[in-house]
ROGUKOL-631398 format. One record per residue (C-alpha): residue number from 1; residue in one letter; z negated, y, x negated. Coordinates in steps of 0.2 Angstrom, whole numbers, plus 5000, padded with zeros to 4 digits. Layout:
<recs>
- nr  rest  Z  Y  X
- NUM  a  Z  Y  X
...
</recs>
This chain:
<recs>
- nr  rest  Z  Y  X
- 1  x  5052  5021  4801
- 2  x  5051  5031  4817
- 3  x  5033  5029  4827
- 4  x  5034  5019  4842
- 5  x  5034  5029  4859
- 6  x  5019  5024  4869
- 7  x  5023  5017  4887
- 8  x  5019  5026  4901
- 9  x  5017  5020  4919
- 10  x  5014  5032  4936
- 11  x  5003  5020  4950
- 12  x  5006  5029  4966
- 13  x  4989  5027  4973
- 14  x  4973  5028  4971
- 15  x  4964  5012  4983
- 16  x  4958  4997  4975
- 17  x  4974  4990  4972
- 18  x  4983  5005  4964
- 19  x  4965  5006  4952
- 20  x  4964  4988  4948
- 21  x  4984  4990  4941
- 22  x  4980  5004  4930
- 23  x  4965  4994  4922
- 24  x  4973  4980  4921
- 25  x  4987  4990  4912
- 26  x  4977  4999  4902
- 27  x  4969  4983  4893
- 28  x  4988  4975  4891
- 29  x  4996  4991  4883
- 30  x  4982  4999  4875
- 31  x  4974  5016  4872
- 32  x  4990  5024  4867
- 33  x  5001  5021  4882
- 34  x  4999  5033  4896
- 35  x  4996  5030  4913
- 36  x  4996  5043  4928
- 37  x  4987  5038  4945
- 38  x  4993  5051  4958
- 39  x  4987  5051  4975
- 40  x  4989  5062  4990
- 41  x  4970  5064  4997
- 42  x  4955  5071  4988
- 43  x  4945  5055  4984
- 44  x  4948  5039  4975
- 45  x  4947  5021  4983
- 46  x  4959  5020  4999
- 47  x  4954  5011  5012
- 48  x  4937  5009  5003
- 49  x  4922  5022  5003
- 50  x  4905  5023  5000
- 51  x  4895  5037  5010
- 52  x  4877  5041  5009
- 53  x  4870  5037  5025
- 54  x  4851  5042  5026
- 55  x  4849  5042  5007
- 56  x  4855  5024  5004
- 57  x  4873  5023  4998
- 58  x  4883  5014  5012
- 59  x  4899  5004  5013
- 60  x  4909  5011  5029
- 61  x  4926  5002  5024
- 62  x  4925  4984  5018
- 63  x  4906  4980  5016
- 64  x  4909  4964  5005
- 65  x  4920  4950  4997
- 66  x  4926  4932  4997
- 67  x  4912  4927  4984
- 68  x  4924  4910  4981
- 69  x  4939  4915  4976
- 70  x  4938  4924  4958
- 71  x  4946  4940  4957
- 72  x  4932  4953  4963
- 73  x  4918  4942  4953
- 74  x  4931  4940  4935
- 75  x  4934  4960  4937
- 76  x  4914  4965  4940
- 77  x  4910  4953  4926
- 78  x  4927  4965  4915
- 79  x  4918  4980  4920
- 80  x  4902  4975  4916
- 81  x  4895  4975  4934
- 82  x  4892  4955  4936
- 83  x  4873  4960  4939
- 84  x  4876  4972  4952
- 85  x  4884  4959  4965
- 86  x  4871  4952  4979
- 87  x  4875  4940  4994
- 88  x  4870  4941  5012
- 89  x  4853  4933  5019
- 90  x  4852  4917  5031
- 91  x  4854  4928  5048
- 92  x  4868  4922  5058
- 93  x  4881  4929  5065
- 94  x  4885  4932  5086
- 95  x  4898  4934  5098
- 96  x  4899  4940  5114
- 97  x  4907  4933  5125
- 98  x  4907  4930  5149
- 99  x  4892  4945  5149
- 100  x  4880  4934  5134
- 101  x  4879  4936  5117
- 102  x  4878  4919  5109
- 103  x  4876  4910  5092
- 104  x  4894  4908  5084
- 105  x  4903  4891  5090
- 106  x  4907  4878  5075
- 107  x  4918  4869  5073
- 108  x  4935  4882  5075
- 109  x  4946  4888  5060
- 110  x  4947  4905  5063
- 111  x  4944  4904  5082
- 112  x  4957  4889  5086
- 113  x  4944  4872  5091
- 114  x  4942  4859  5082
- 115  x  4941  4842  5088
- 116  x  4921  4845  5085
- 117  x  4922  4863  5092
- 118  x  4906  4868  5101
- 119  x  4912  4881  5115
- 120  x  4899  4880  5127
- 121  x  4892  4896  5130
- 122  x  4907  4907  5125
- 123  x  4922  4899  5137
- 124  x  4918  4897  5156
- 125  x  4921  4877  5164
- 126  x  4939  4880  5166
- 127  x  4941  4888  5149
- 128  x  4931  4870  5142
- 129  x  4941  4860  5152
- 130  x  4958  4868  5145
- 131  x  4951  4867  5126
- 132  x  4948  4848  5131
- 133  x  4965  4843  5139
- 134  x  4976  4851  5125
- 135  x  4976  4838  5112
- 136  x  4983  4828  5125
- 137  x  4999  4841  5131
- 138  x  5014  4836  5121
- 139  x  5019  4850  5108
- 140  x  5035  4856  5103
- 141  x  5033  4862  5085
- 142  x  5050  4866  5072
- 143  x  5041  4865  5054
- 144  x  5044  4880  5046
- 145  x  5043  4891  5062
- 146  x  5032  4905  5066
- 147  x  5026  4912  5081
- 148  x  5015  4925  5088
- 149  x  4996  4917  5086
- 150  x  4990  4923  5103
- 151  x  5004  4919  5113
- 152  x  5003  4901  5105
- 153  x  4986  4900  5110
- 154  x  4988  4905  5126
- 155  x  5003  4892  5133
- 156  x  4989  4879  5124
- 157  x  4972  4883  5127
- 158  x  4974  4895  5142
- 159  x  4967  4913  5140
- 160  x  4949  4912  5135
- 161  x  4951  4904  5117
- 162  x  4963  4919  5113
- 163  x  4952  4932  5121
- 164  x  4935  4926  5118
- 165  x  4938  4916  5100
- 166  x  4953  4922  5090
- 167  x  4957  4938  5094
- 168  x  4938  4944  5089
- 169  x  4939  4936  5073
- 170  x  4955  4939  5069
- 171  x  4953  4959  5073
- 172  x  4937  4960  5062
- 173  x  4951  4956  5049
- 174  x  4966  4968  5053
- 175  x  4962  4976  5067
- 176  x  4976  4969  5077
- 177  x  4979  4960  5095
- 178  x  4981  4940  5092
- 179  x  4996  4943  5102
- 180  x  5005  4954  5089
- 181  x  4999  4945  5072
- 182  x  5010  4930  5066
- 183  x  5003  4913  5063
- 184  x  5011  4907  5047
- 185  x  5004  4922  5037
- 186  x  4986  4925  5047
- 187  x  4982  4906  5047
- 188  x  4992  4898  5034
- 189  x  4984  4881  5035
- 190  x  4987  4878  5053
- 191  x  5005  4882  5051
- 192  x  5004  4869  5039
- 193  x  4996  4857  5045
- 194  x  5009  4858  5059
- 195  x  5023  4856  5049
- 196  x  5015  4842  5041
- 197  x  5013  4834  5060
- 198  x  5000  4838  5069
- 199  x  5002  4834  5088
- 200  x  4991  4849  5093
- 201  x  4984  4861  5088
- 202  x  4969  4856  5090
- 203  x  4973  4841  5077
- 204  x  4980  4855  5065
- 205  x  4965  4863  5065
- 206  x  4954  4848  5063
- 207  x  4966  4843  5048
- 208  x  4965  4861  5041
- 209  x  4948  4865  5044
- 210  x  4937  4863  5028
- 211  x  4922  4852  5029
- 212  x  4905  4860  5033
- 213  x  4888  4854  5027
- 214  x  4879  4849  5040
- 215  x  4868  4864  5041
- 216  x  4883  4871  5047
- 217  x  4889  4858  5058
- 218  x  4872  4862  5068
- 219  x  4870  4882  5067
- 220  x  4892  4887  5070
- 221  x  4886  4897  5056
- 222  x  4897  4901  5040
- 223  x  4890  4894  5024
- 224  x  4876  4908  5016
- 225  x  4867  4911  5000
- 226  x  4857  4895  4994
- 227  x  4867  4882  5003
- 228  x  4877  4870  4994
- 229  x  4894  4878  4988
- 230  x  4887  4894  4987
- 231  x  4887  4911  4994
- 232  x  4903  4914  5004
- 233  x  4903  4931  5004
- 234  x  4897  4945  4989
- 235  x  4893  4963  4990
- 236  x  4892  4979  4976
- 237  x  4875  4983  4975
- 238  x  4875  5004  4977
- 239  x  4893  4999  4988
- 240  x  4913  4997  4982
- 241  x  4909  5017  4976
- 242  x  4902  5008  4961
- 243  x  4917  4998  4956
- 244  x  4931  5010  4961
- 245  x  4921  5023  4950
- 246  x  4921  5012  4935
- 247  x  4939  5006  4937
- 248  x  4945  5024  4935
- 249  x  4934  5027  4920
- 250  x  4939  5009  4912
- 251  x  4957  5016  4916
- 252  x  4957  5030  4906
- 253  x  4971  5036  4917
- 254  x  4977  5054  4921
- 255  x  4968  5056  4939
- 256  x  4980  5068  4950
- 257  x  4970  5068  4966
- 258  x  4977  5080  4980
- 259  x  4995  5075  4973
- 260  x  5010  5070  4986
- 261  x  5023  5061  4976
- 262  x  5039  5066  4988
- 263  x  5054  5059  4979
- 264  x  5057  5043  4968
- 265  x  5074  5041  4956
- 266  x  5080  5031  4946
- 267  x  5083  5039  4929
- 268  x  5092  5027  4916
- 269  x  5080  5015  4911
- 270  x  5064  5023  4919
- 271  x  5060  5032  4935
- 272  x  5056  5052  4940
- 273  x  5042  5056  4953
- 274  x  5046  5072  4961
- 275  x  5029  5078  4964
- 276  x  5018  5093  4975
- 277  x  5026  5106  4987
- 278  x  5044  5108  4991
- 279  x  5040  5126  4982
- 280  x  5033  5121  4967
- 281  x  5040  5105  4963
- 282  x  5036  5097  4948
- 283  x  5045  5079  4938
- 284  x  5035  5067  4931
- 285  x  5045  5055  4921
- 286  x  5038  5038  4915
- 287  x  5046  5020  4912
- 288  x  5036  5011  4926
- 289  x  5029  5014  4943
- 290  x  5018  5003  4952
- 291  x  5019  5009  4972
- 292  x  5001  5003  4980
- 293  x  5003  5014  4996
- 294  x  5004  5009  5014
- 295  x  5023  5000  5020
- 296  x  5028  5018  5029
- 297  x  5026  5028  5010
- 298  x  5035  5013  5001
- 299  x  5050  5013  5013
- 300  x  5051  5032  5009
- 301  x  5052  5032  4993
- 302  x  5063  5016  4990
- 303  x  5075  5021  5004
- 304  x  5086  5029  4993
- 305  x  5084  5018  4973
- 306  x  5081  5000  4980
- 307  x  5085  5000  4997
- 308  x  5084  4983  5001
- 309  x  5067  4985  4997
- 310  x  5064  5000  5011
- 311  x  5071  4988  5025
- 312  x  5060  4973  5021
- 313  x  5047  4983  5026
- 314  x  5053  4991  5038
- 315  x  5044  4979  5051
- 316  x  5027  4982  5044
- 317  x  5016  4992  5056
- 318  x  5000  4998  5052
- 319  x  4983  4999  5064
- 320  x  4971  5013  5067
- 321  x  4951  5010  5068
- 322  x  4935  5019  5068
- 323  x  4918  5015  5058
- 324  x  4904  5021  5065
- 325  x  4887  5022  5054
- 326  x  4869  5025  5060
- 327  x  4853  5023  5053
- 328  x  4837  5022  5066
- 329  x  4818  5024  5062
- 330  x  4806  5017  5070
- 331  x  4813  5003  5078
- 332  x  4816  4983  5077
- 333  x  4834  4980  5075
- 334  x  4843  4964  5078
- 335  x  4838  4949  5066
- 336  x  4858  4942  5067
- 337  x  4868  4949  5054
- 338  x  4881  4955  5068
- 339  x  4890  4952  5082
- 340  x  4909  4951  5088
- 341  x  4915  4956  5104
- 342  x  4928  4945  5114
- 343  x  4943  4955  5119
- 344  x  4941  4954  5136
- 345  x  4923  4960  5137
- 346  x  4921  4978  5144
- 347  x  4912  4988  5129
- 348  x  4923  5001  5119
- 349  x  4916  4993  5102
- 350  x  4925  4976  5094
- 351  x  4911  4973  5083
- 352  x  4894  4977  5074
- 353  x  4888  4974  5058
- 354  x  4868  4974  5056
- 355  x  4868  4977  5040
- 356  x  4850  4979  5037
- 357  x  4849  4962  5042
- 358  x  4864  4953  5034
- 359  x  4859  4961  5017
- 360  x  4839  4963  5008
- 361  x  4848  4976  4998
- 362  x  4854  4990  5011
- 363  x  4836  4997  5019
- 364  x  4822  4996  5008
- 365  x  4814  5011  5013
- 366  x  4813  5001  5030
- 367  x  4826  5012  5040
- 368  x  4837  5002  5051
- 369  x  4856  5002  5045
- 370  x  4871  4996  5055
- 371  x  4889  4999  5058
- 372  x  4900  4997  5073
- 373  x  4922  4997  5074
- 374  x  4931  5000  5086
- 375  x  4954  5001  5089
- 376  x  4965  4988  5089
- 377  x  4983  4989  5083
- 378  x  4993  4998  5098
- 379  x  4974  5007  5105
- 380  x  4977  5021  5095
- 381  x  4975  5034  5111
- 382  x  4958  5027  5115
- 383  x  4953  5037  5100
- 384  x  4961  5050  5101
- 385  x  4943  5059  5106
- 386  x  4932  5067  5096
- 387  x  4918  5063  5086
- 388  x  4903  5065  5097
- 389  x  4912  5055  5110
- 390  x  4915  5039  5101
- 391  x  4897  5040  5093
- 392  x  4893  5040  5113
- 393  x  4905  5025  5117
- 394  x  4895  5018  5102
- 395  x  4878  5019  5107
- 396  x  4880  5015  5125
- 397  x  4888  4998  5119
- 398  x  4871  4996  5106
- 399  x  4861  5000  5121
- 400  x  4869  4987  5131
- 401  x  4869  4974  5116
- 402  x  4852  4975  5108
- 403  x  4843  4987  5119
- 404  x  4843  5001  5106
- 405  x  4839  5019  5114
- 406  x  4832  5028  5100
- 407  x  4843  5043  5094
- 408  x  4848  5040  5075
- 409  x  4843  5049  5060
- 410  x  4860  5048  5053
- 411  x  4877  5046  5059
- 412  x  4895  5043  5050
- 413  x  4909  5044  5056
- 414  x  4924  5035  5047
- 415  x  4942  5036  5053
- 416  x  4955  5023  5047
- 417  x  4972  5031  5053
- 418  x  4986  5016  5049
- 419  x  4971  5007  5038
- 420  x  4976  4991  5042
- 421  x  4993  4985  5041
- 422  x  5000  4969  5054
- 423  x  5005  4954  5049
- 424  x  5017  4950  5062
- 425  x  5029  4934  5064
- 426  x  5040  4936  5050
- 427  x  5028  4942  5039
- 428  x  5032  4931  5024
- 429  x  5048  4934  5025
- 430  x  5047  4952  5025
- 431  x  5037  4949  5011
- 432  x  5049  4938  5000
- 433  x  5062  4952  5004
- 434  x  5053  4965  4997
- 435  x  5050  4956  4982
- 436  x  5066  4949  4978
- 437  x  5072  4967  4980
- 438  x  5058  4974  4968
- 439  x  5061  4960  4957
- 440  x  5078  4968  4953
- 441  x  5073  4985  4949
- 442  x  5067  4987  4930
- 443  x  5050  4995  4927
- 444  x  5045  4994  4948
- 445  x  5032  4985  4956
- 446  x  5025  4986  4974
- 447  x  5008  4981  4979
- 448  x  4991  4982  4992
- 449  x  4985  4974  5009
- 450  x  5004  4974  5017
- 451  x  5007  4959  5004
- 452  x  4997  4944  5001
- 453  x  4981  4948  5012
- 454  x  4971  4965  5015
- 455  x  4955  4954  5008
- 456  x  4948  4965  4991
- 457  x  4951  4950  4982
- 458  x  4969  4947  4986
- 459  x  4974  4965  4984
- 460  x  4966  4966  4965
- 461  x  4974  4951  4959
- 462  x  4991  4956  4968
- 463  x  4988  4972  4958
- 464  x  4984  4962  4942
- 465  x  4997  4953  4942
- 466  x  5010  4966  4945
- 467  x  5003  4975  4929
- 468  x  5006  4960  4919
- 469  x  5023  4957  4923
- 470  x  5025  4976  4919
- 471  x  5017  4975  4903
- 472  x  5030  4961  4897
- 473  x  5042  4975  4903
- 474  x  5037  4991  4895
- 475  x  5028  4986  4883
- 476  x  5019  4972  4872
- 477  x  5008  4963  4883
- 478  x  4992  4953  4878
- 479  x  4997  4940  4891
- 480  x  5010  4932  4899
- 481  x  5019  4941  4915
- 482  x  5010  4931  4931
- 483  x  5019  4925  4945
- 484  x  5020  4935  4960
- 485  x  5005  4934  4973
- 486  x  5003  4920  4985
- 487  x  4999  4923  5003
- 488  x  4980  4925  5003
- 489  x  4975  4912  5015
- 490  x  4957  4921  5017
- 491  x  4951  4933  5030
- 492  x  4945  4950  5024
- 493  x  4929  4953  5024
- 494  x  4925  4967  5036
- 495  x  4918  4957  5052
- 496  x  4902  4949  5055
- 497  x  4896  4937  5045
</recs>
């Protein structure tokens, strides 16, 4: 009897979700099967990299996870790292907001009020008296529309909830205007709540709006470590470098780092990768691919086997940003654990993170730590300067915030060129398109933040679930093939909190 051929699977990719798939893959088709992770830069993790900032390492993508929903805790707890996750302190977070920096209202859902909203102290009289007349303005709402979340906001609310509420929260998330991201697939709920009836938005977002302890109701504060429900958010003691370095060794994969795949065909029942430089080309042939790249590099390489697949993302635009690190000695730094900036405030930064603050595990050796962002989707000529200036823009927005002068004793500087990618109206749609397409190809799966959220936990359990369903395919499969991903109705962590 002739010996079984062992699968083998090429993830395109080397971020978080490409990572997660080949673990996930390895533990369905075994040590045998061979699985190759190519990815164009030098380093593993995407979107997600640890630095060492003043000897501590330091998070300088996303800082943290949804603690409540279960794929990043499941996966640590797989790897062996369920003791290495930690939670944020009490401090609160900020935003400012009319020239003041203020605690963060309660009582919104993502930025859009409440019929309990406390706004006073982030919107002017006339911006209160417009947040207090809308539940009364009859709306005209087709269930199963979508629309642009800011404009929405805007013909309701007038233009300080927008500017001064959502659009801060909102771009923490995707670095993106309110104007340009799509309501259906940033706030779910309230889409649905709207469908179901709502006669304003305010009531949609009082129906959608989960209950808060009372704690909460009197702080406008999030939900932290020790109050009932549990933490919110959970962080990777030593940073995400930890678990994307474990995932690659629990992978056992081929790591081809440095690696531009060029080409994608179909051939018979599998799939060739053309790989390298147009002068040295080399084919890498395999029976399944898992594409966890950004939309532009997945529309590449499926324009020519499944082009219906190209198209539906055609409509996917991705954002640029900037993190900025510094560690300070000698100085108090802010007791909050960050603070938002309104859109319509005049500082270059959109938000800061005081992470020393937020978490007991960042500065033990008593150093300040914090991180600043700036960019928004459609900014990206505002940082087209270099380095030293944007660390300037930085600091003379810290001086103006929290007064802090003293020159730091470590700066990094992250760039995040199309890190982000925008949810716009339609989003869903493009979604369901792409899949549908995928879901006709044999041996193909796409995956990452342009699908069902650009949260960490979203993107592994899109990726997980893509490598079962290719298991069942290539392979005997010690679990069923999952469904496909729905759309995460959680913020990513990255802002504030």
């Amino acid at each position: 009897m002739a010996p079984t051929v062992a699968p083998s699977v090429a993830v395109v990719g080397a971020g978080v979700s490409g990572l997660a798939a080949a673990h996930r893959l390895r533990l369905l088709l075994g040590p045998r099967a061979r699985i190759v992770v190519v990815e164009r830069s030098d380093r593993i993790g995407g979107v997600l990299r640890t630095v060492d900032l003043a000897g501590r390492p330091f998070d300088v993508g996303a800082e943290a996870f949804l603690a409540r929903r279960p794929e990043v805790p499941a996966l640590l707890a797989e790897l062996g790292l369920a003791g290495e996750v930690v939670h944020p302190t009490g401090a609160r977070p900020t935003i400012r907001a009319g020239g003041r920096t203020v605690g963060m209202p309660g009582g919104t859902l993502m930025g859009v009020p409440t019929a309990g909203a406390q706004l006073a102290g982030v919107l002017s009289e006339a911006g209160l008296a417009a947040a207090a007349a809308e539940p009364q303005r009859p709306l005209q709402w087709e269930p199963g529309q979508d629309a642009a979340l800011g404009v929405l906001l805007r013909e309701r609310f007038g233009p300080e909830v927008p500017a001064r509420l959502t659009d801060p929260l909102l771009g923490g998330v995707y670095a993106g205007r309110v104007d340009a991201l799509g309501l259906r697939a940033t706030v779910p709920a309230l889409a649905a709540a709207l469908d179901a009836g709502a006669a304003s938005l305010t009531e949609a977002a009082t129906r959608a709006a989960p209950p808060a302890p009372p704690a909460d109701r009197e702080s406008g504060g999030p939900r932290v470590s020790g109050q009932a429900g549990g933490p919110v958010f959970g962080a990777v003691r030593g940073g995400y470098g930890v678990l994307l370095d474990a995932l690659a060794a629990a992978s056992g994969a081929e790591l081809r780092l440095g690696t531009t795949v060029r080409e994608l065909e179909r051939r018979g029942r599998g799939w060739r990768l053309v790989l390298g430089p147009t002068t040295a080309p080399e084919a890498l042939d395999v029976d399944a691919v898992v594409l966890a790249v950004p939309a532009p590099a997945v529309r590449r390489l499926l324009a020519e086997p499944v082009p219906d697949a190209a198209a539906a993302v055609e409509g996917i635009e991705l954002a640029s940003s900037v993190v900025i690190a510094f560690a300070f000695r000698g100085i108090t730094g802010p007791e909050t654990s960050g603070v938002l900036v309104a859109a319509d405030e005049p500082l270059s930064i959109k938000a800061a993170t005081h992470s020393s603050a937020k978490w007991a595990h960042v500065s033990p050796d008593g150093l300040v730590r914090l991180r600043v962002s700036l960019g928004r989707f459609g900014e990206a000529a505002t940082l087209q300067v270099d380095d030293a200036e944007l660390v300037a823009r930085a600091r003379t927005d810290l001086a103006t915030l929290h007064g802090i002068t003293a020159e730091p004793v470590a700066v990094h500087v992250q760039r995040w060129g199309g890190g982000l990618p925008q949810y716009a109206p339609g989003h869903l749609d493009r979604v369901a398109a792409l899949e549908a397409a995928v879901a006709r190809a044999r041996g193909l799966e796409v995956v990452g933040a342009a699908l069902h959220g650009v949260g960490v936990p979203a993107c592994v359990g899109t990726a997980r679930a893509a490598a079962e369903r290719l298991a069942g395919v290539v392979g005997t499969s010690n679990g069923s093939p999952g469904p496909r991903g729905s759309m995460e109705a959680w913020p990513a962590s990255t802002t504030p909190s």
